[in-house]
C-alpha positions in Angstrom: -38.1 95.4 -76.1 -40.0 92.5 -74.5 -39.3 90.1 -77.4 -35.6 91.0 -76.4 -35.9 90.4 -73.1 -37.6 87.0 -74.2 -34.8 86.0 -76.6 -32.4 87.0 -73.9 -33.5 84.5 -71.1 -34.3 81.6 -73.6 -30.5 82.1 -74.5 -29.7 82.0 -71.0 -32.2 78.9 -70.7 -30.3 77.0 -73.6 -26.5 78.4 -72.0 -27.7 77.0 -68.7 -29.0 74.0 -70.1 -26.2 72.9 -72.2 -23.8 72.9 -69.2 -26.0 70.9 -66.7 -24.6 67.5 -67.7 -21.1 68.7 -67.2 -22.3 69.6 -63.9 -23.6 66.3 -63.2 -20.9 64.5 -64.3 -19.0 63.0 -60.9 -16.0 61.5 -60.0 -16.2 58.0 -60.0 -15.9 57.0 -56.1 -13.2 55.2 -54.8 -13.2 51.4 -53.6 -10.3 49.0 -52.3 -10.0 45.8 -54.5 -8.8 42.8 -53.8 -7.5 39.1 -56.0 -9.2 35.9 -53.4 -6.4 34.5 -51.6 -5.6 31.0 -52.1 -4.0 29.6 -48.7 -4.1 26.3 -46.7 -6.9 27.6 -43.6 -6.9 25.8 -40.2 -9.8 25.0 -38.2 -10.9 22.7 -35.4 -14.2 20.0 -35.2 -15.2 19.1 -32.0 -16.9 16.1 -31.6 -18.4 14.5 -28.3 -16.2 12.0 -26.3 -16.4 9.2 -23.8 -13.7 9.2 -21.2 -12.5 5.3 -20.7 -9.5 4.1 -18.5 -6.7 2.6 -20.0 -7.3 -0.1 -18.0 -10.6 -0.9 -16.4 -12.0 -4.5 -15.0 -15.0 -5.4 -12.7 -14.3 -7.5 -9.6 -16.7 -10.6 -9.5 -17.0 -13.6 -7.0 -16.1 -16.8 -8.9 -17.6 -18.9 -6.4 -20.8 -18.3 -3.9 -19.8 -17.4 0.0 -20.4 -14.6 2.8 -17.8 -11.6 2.4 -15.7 -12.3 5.9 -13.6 -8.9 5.4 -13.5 -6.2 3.1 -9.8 -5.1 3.4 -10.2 -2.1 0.9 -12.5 1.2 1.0 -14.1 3.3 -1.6 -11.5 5.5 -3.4 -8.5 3.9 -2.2 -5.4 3.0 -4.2 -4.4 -0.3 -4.5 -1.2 -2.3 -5.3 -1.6 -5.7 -7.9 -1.5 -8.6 -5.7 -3.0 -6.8 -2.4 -5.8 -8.5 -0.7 -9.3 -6.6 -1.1 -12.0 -9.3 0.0 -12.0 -12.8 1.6 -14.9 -14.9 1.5 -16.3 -17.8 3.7 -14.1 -20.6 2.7 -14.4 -23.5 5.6 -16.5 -25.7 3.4 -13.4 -25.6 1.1 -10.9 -26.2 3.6 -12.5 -29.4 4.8 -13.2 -30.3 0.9 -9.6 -29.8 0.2 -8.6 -31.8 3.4 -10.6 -34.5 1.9 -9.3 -34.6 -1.4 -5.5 -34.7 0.0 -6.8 -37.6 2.4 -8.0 -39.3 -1.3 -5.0 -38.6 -2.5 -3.1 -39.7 -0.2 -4.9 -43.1 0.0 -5.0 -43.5 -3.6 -1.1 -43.5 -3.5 -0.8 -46.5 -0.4 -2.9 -48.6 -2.6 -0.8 -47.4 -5.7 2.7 -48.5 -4.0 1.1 -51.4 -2.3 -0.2 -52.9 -6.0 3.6 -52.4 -7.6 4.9 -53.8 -5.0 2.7 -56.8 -5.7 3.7 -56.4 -9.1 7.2 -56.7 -8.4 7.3 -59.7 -6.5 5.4 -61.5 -9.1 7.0 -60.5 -11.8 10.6 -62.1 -9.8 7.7 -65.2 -9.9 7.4 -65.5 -13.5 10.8 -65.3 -14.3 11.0 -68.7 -12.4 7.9 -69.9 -14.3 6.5 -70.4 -10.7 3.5 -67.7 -11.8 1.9 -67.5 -14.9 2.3 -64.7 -17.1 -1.5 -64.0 -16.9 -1.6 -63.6 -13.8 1.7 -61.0 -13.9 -0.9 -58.9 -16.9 -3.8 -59.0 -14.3 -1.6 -57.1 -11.7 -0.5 -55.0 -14.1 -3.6 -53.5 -15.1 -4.7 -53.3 -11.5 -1.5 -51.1 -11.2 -2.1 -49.1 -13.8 -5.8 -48.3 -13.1 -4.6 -47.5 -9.3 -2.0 -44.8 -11.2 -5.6 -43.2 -12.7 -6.9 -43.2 -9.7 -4.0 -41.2 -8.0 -3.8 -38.6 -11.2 -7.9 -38.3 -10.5 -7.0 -37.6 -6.8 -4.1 -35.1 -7.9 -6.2 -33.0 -10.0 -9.1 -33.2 -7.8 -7.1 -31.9 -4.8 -6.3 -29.2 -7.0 -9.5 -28.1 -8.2 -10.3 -27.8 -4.5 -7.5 -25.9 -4.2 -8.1 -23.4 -6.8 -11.4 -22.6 -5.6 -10.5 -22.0 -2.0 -7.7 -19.2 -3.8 -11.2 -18.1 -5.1 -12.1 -17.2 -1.7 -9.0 -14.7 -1.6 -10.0 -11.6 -3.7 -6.7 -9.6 -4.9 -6.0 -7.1 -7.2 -5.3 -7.3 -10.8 -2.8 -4.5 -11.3 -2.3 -1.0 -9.8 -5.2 1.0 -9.3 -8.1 2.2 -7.7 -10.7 1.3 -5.9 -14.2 1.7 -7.3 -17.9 1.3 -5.8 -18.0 -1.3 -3.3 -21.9 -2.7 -3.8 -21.9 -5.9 -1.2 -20.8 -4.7 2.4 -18.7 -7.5 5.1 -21.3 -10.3 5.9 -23.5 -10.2 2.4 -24.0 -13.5 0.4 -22.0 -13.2 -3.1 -23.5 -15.5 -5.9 -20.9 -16.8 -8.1 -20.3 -14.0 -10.8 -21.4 -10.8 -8.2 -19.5 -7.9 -8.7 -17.7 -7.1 -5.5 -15.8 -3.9 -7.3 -14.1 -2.1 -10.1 -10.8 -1.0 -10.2 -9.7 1.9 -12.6 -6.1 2.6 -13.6 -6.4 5.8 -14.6 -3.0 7.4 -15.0 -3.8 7.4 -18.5 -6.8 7.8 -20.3 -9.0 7.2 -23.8 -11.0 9.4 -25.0 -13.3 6.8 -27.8 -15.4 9.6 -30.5 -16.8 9.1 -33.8 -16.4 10.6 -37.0 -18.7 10.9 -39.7 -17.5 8.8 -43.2 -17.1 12.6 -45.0 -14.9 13.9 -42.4 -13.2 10.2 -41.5 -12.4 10.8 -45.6 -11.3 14.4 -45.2 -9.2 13.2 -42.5 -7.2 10.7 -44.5 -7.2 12.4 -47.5 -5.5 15.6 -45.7 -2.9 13.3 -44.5 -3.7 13.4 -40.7 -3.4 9.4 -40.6 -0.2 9.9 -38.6 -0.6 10.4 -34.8 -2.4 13.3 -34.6 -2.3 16.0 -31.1 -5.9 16.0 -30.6 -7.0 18.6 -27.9 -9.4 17.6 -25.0 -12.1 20.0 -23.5 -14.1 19.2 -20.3 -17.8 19.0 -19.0 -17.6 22.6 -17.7 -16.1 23.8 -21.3 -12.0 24.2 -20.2 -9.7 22.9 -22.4 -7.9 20.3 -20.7 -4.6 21.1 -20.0 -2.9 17.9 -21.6 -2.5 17.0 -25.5 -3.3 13.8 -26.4 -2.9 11.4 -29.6 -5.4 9.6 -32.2 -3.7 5.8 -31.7 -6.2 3.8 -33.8 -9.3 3.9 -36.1 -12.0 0.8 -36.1 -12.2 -1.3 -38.9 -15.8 -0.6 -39.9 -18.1 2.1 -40.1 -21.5 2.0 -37.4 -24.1 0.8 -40.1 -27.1 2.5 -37.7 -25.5 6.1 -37.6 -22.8 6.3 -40.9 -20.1 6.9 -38.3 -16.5 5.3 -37.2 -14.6 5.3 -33.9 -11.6 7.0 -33.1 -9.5 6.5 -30.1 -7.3 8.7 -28.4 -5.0 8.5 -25.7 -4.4 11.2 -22.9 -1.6 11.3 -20.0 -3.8 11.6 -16.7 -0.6 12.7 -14.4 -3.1 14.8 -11.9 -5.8 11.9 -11.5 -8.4 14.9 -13.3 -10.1 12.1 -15.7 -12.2 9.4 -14.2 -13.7 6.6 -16.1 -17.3 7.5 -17.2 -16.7 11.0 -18.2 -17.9 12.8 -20.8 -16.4 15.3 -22.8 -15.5 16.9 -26.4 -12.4 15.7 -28.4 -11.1 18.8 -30.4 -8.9 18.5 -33.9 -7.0 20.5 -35.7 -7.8 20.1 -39.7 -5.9 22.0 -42.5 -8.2 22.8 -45.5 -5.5 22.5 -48.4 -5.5 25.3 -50.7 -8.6 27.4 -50.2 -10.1 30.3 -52.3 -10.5 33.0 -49.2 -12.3 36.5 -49.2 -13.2 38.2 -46.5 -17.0 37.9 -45.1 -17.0 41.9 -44.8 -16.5 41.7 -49.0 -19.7 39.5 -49.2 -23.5 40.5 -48.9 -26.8 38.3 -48.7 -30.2 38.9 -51.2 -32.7 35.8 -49.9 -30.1 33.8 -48.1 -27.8 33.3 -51.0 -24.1 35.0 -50.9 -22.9 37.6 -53.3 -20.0 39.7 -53.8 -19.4 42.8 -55.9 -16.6 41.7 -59.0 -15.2 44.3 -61.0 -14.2 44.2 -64.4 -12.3 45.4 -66.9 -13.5 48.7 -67.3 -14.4 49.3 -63.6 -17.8 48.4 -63.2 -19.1 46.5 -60.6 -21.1 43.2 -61.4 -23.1 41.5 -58.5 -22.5 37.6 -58.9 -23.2 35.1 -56.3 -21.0 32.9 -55.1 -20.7 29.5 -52.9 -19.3 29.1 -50.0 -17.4 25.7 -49.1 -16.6 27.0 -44.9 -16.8 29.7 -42.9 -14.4 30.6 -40.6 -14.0 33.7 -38.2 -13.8 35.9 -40.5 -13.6 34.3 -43.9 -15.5 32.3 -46.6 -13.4 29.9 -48.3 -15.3 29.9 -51.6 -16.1 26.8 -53.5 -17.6 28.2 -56.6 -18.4 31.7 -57.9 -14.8 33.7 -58.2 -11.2 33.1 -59.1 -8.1 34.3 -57.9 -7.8 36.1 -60.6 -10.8 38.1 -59.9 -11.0 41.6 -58.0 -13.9 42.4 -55.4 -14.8 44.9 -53.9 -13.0 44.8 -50.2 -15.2 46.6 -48.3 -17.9 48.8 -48.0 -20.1 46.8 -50.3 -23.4 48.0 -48.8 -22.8 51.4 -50.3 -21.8 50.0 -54.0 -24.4 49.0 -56.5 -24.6 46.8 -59.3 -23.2 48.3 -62.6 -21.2 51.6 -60.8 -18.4 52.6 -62.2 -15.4 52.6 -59.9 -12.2 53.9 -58.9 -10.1 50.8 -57.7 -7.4 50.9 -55.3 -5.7 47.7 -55.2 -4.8 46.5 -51.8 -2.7 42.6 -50.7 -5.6 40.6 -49.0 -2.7 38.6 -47.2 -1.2 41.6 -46.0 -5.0 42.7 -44.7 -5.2 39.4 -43.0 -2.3 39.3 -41.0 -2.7 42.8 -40.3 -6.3 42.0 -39.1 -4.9 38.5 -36.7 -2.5 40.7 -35.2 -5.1 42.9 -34.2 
């Protein structure tokens, strides 16, 4: 009876036994796939500005003198021609009275010598003078005509300078910092101002050679909207254009200068500012998969590719830019490839899956409009 009993439950044992892998054998679990996209991606580079005037000058003295009257203030908008400073000019006045006194000599003397000339010339048609003496008049004339061109240009030298004296603007614009008050002593060459005309603006920024390369090799040479954003981080509300590129790259720093030009209809931009020019770039036909399909092991990237008989390989890929909520992939995968979509953390190398293929572009605009 008890070696019965015995066979009995080692038959049970073996039963049991034999049906314990059936048991274990699961269901393969169930992941969303997805091919990489390949798509042009847009993205912006900011890159720090200087804010310039279109037009910008500095005010100096071109001759030495006290400031009589400041006619201008601090901030105000001026008109081209309108008076802003005159300067001490007496000492010119009586120079200039002087040189037109010269002049004016230098031409009695001039009409009184061809006069002369005239007379003797009527004299050596009669042989009663001799032509000699007609040559020495002659060249007395002539040098007295010097000396009246000499007084001419003199008296307008003098002139000139006592315009100097009248300070006026240059175009339409405004005022700037006025450093010498009414009374000071001006050197010749003091600044007495700056005016800035800023109803339009540049914005100079530089570019390293890779992305000044990127740039023209994306075809973005043409005039380009290029997006302005402030000090206090706000976008400026007006678009603006790239006009020019310099000739040469900065042999110190690698980089090349890019000018932009921005409408300034509310007076917002002053000359001097600082602030961060902001471009639009394309990346032409880019491998994307989402970051959420991605995982790290020691800083390197890796995503889970499954092949033909549904198992998972871990294989690490590189990335060529991140955006939001993408990798565009340099290296690693093909669009031909399947990954797994998501929920990577709780997949392992060498699983066998259940794949449910799902449109990454359709996941993508779902995920934007969200």
């Amino acid at each position: 009876m008890k070696i019965s009993q015995i066979l009995l439950i080692a038959t049970c044992l073996t039963a049991v036994a034999c049906k314990q892998p059936q048991d274990i054998d699961k269901k393969p679990e169930s992941f969303q796939v997805i091919n990489p996209l390949e798509r042009d991606m847009t993205y912006t580079s900011e890159y720090v500005a200087e804010i310039q005037s279109v037009r910008y000058v500095e005010v100096r003295s071109k001759i030495k003198g006290f400031i009589e009257k400041n006619y201008v203030d601090e901030g105000q908008t001026v008109k081209k021609g309108q008076l802003l400073f005159s300067l001490s000019f007496s000492e010119f006045e009586k120079e200039l009275q002087k040189a037109e006194a010269d002049y004016k000599a230098s031409l009695a003397d001039l009409k009184a010598a061809e006069v002369e000339l005239n007379n003797v010339k009527h004299l050596v048609e009669k042989n009663i003078v001799s032509k000699p003496e007609m040559d020495v008049l002659q060249a007395k004339a002539n040098a007295l005509k010097a000396k009246v061109e000499e007084a001419v240009a003199h008296k307008e030298q003098v002139a000139l300078h006592l315009s100097f004296a009248q300070i006026k603007a240059p175009y339409d614009g405004i005022i700037n910092r006025i450093p010498h008050k009414m009374g000071s002593l001006v050197e010749e060459g003091d600044m007495l101002t700056s005016i800035s005309d800023n109803r339009e603006i540049f914005a100079y920024f530089n570019l390293s050679e890779i992305d000044y390369l990127n740039y023209i090799s994306n075809g973005e040479k043409k005039a380009q909207n290029v997006e302005l954003k402030l000090a206090n981080n706000e976008t400026y509300p007006h678009a603006g254009k790239i006009e020019t590129i310099e000739s040469e790259f900065d042999r110190e720093t690698g980089n090349i200068a890019f000018r932009a030009r921005f409408p300034n209809p509310d007076g917002l931009l002053k000359h001097g500012a600082n602030g961060k020019a902001v471009i639009n770039k394309v990346l032409k036909n880019a491998l994307v998969i989402p970051q959420k399909s991605t995982f790290e092991i020691q800083d390197q990237l890796y995503a889970f590719v499954v092949n033909k008989d549904n198992i998972l390989r871990q294989r690490k890929i590189e990335p060529k830019m991140r955006f939001t909520d993408f990798y565009a992939v340099e290296s690693g995968l093909t669009k031909n490839d399947r990954i797994v979509f998501e929920g990577v953390e709780n997949a392992k190398d060498g699983d066998k899956i259940e794949p449910v293929a799902i449109d990454l572009a359709e996941a993508m605009s779902s995920d934007e409009q969200d």
